[in-house]
C-alpha positions as CSV (number, residue, x, y, z in Angstrom):
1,X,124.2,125.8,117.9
2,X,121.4,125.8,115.3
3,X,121.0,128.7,113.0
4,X,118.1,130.5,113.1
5,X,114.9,129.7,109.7
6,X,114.6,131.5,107.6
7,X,111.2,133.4,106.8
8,X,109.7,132.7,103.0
9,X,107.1,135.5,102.4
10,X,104.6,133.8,100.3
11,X,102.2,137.1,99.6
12,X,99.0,135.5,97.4
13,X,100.6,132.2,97.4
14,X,99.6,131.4,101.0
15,X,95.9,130.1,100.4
16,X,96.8,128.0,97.3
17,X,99.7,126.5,99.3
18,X,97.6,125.5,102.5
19,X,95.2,124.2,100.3
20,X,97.9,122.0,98.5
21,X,99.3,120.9,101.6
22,X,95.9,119.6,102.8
23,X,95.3,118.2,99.7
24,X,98.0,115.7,100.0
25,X,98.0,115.4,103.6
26,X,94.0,114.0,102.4
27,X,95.4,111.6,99.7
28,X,98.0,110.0,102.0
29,X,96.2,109.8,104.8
30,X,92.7,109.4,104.1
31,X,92.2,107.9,100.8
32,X,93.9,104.0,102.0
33,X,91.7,104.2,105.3
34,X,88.5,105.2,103.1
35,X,89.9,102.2,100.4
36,X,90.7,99.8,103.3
37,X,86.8,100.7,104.8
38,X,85.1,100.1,101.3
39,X,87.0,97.0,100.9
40,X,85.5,95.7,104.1
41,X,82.0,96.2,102.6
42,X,82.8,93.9,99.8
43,X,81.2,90.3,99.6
44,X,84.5,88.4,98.6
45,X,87.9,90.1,98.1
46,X,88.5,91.0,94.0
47,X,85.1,92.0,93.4
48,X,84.9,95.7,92.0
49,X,83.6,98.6,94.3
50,X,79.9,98.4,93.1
51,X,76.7,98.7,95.2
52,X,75.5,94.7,94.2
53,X,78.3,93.8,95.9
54,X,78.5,95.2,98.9
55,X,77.3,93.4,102.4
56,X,77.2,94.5,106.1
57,X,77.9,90.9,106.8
58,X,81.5,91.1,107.1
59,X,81.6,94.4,110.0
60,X,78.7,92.7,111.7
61,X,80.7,89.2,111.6
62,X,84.3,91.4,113.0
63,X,82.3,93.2,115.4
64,X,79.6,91.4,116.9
65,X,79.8,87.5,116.4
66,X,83.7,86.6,116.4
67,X,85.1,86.1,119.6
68,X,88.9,86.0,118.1
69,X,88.1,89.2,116.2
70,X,86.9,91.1,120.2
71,X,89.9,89.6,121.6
72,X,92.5,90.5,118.6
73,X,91.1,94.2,118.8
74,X,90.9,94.3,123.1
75,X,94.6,93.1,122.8
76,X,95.8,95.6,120.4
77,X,94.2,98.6,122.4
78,X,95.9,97.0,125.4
79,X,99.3,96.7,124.1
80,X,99.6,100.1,122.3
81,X,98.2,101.9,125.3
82,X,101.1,99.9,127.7
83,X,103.6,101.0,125.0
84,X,103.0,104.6,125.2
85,X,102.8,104.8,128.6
86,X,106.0,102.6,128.9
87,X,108.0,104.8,126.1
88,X,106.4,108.2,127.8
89,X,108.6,107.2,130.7
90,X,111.4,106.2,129.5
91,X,111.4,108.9,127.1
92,X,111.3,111.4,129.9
93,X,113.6,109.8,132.1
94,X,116.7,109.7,129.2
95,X,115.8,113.4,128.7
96,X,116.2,114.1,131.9
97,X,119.5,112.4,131.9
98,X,120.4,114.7,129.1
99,X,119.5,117.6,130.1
100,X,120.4,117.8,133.8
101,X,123.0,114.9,134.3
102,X,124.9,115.9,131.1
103,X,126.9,112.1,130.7
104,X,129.9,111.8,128.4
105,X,128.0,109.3,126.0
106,X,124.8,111.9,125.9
107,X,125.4,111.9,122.1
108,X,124.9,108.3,122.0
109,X,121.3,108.5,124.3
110,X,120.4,111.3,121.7
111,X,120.8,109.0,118.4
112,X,119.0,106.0,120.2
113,X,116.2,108.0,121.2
114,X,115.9,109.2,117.6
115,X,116.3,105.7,116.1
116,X,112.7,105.1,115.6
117,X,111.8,108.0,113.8
């Protein structure tokens, strides 16, 4: 049995806390992805983040000309979407196996299938 949360009545500190929390959920998030994106824009790794050094030629290169690059990125859309499916049915089959079955080693299926995370 769990026991039951417990409320925290923030009054006028809701609005600053919200904003707080997307605050950070921004910087850890967003801010690598947007870093990452710029970096991609550079002409040679190193250089600083600066407008004279900046070139399309690298997307253009990823996306359009390399063959590798198309076959890299149709393979990794491929594989994750065969993983999800694949652990969307086993996921649902073990907690079925829980839930209704109710083995003795249930404990054991409910610590594997928490392992990743």
């Amino acid at each position: 049995k769990s026991m039951r949360p417990m409320l925290i009545k923030l009054r006028h500190f809701k609005i600053p806390m919200v904003v707080v929390c997307l605050l950070s959920l921004a910087i850890i998030v967003l801010l690598p992805l947007v870093i990452i994106f710029l970096v991609g824009f550079l002409k040679a790794y190193g250089l600083p983040l600066k407008l004279e050094n900046m070139t399309f030629n690298n997307y253009h290169h990823v996306l359009l000309v390399s063959k590798m690059a198309r076959d890299a990125m149709k393979n990794s859309v491929v594989l994750s979407i065969s993983a999800a499916i694949i652990t969307m049915f086993v996921g649902t089959m073990v907690a079925y196996v829980i839930v209704k079955i109710k083995p003795k080693g249930k404990g054991i299926l409910e610590v594997l299938g928490l392992l990743p995370y």
